[in-house]
C-alpha positions in Angstrom: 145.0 7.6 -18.0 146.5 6.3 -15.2 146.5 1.8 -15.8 146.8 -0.4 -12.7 147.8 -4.1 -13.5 149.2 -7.2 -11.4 152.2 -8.6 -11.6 151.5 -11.7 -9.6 151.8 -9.2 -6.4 153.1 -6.3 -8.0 150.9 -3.9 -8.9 151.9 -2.0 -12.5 151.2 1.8 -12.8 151.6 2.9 -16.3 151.1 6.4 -17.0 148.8 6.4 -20.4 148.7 10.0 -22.1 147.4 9.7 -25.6 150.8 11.9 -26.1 153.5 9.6 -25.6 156.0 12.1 -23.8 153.2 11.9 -21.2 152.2 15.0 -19.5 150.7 14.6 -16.1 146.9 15.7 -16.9 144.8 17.2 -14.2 143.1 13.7 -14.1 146.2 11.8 -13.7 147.1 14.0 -11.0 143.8 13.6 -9.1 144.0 9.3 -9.9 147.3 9.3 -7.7 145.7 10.6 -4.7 143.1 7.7 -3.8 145.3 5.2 -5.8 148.2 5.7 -3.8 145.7 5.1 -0.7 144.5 1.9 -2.5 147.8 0.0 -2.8 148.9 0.7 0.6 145.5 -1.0 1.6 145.9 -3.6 -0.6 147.1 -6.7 1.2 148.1 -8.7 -1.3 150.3 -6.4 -3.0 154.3 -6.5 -1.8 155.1 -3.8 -3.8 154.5 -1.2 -6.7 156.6 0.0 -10.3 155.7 3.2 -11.9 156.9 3.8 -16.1 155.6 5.8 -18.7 154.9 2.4 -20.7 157.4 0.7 -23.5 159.1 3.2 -25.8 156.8 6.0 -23.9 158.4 8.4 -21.4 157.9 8.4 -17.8 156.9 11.9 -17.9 157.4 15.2 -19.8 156.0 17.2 -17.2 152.4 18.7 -16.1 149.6 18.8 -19.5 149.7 22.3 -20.2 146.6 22.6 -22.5 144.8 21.1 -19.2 146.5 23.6 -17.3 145.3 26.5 -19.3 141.3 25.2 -18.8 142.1 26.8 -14.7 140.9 30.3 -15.7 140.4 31.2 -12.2 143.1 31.6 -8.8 140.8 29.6 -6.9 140.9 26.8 -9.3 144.7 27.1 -10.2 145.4 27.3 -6.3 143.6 23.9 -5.6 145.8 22.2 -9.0 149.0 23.2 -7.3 147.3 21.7 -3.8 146.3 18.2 -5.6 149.6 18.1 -6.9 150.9 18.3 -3.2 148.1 15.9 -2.5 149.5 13.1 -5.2 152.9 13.1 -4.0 152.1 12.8 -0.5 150.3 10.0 -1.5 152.9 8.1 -3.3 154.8 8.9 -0.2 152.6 7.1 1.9 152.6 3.7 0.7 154.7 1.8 3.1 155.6 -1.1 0.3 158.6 -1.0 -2.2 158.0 1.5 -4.8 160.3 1.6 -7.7 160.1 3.8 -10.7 161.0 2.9 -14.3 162.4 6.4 -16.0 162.3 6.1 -19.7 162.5 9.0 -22.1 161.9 12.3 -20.2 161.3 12.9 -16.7 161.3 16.8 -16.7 159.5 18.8 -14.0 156.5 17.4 -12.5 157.3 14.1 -14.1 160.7 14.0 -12.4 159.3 15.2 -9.0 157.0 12.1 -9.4 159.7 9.6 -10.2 161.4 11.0 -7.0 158.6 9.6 -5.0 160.0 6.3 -5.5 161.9 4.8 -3.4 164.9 3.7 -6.0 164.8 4.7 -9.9 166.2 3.3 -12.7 166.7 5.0 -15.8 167.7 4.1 -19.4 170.8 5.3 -21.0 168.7 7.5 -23.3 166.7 9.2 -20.7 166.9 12.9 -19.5 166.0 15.2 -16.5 165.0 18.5 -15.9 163.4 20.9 -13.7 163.2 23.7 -16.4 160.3 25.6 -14.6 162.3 29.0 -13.5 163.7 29.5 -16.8 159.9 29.1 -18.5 158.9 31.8 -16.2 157.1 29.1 -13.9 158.2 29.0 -10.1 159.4 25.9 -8.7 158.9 25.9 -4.7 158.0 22.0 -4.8 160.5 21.1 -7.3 163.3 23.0 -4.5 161.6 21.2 -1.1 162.0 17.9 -3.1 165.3 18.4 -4.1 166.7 19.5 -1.1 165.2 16.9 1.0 166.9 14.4 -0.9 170.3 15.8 -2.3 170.9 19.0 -0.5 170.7 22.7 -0.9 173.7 23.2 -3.2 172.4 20.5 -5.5 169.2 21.8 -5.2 170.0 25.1 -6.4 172.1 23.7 -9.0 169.5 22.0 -10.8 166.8 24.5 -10.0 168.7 27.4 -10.1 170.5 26.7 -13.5 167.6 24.5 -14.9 170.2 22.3 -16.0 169.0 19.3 -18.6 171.0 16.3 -17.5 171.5 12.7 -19.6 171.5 9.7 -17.2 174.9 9.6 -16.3 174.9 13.0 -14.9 171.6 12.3 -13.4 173.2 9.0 -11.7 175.8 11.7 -10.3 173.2 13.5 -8.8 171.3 10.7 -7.5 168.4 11.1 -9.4 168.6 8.0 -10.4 170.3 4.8 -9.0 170.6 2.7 -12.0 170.9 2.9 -15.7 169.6 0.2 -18.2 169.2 -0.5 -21.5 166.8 0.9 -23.0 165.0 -2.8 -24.1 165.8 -4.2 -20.4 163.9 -1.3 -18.2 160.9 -2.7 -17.5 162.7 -6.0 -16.6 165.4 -4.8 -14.6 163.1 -2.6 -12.3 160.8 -5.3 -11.7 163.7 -7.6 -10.9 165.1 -4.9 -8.7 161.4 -4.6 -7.0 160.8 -8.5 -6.8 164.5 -8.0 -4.8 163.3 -5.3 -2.5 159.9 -7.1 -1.6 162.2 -10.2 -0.6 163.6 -8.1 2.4 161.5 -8.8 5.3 158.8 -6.7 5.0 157.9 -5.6 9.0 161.5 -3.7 9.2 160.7 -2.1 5.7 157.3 -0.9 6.3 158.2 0.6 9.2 161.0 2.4 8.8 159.8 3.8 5.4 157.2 5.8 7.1 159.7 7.7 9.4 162.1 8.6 6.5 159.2 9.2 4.3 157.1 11.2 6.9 159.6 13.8 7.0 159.3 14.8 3.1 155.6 14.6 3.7 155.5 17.2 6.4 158.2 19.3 4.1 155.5 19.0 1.3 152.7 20.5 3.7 154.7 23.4 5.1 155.4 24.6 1.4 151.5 23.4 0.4 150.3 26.9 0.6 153.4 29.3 -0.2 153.9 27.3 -3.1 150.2 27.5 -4.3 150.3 31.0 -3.8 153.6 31.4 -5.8 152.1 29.6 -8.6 148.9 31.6 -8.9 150.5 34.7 -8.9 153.0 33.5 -11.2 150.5 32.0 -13.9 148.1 35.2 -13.9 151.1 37.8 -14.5 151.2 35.7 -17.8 154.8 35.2 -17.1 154.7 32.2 -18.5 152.3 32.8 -21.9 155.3 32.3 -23.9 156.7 29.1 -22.9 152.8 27.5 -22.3 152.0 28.8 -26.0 155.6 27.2 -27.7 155.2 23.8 -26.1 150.9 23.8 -26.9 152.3 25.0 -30.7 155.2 22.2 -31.0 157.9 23.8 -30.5 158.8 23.0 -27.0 
């Protein structure tokens, strides 16, 4: 579900859900960790765009009918540690990464796209971390957030779960440019091609250091947040919100 393809030496991730708002499966979760491991190898790669695919969105979130299938804490524990695991690994590759935010990047999704080192986003996207107000906790959605806009944002947007369009998410810095919706995949690969023309020693090592940081952030909150979530998910706190969205009517 996850496609790799070269752009001379770009390498194209496409997210590739059979559902087109793209929830992040358990299986696309688990490709990111040796795949992010693979591009940074990869010498003749200069850098790497993630999108959700034309007319698809980047990503609606985490695949809740796979979600339901972890029946035991054990199992749900070691999700919410893969999870960690993916972004840590997008984090690690020293090259450009840019993502290409069409449609929804809500929870999960969004917390992916902020891996990237810049975003654009189309002038009909939207963002969201919705996850307290479904009765789901959101420890790595907070870490994230903080690390990279601050604590009063963070609690903004966690806190009060607020849905933003892309100029309000340009506010916020989610996102650092907005496009038209036909020009997205074009303008982030321009804006890639631009970043992989910097000279490349002074990026890929000072990536590292800034990224490092988040990284170690991410492993500190590994296990609380695991913990959070399993307790969370087996109170059946969030039954309702996991049975609207599996029913349509999320």
């Amino acid at each position: 579900m996850i496609d790799v393809q070269r752009e001379g030496r770009i390498a194209v991730v496409t997210f590739r859900h059979e559902n087109p708002l793209n929830p992040f499966s358990l299986a696309m979760t688990r490709g990111l960790i040796p795949l992010g491991a693979e591009l940074e190898a990869d010498d003749g790669l200069d850098g790497v765009l993630l999108w959700g695919g034309a007319g698809r969105s980047f990503s609606a979130g985490g695949d809740f009918a796979d979600i339901r299938t972890l029946d035991t804490p054990d199992a749900f524990g070691d999700y919410l540690r893969e999870i960690v695991s993916s972004y840590q690994a997008l984090l690690g590759i020293s090259k450009p990464v840019v993502a290409a935010v069409g449609g929804h990047a809500i929870g999960q999704g969004l917390q992916v796209a902020l891996m990237a080192d810049w975003r654009l986003g189309t002038a009909g996207s939207r963002y969201q971390m919705p996850e307290l107000a479904n009765g789901v906790p959101c420890p790595l959605g907070a870490a994230i957030l903080e690390a990279l806009l601050g604590r009063a944002d963070m609690l903004h947007l966690v806190v009060g779960c607020a849905r933003l369009d892309a100029p309000e998410a340009r506010r916020f810095k989610l996102i650092d440019e907005i496009v038209p919706d036909d020009a997205l995949f074009a303008s982030a690969l321009e804006r890639l091609q631009a970043f992989c023309a910097y000279p490349s020693p002074a990026w890929r090592h000072t990536k590292p250091i800034h990224n490092g940081r988040l990284q170690r952030w991410l492993e500190e909150v590994r296990e609380p947040a695991a913990a959070a979530h399993v307790a969370s998910f087996f109170s059946g706190a969030a039954d309702e919100h996991f049975s609207r969205i599996l029913d349509g009517d999320g």
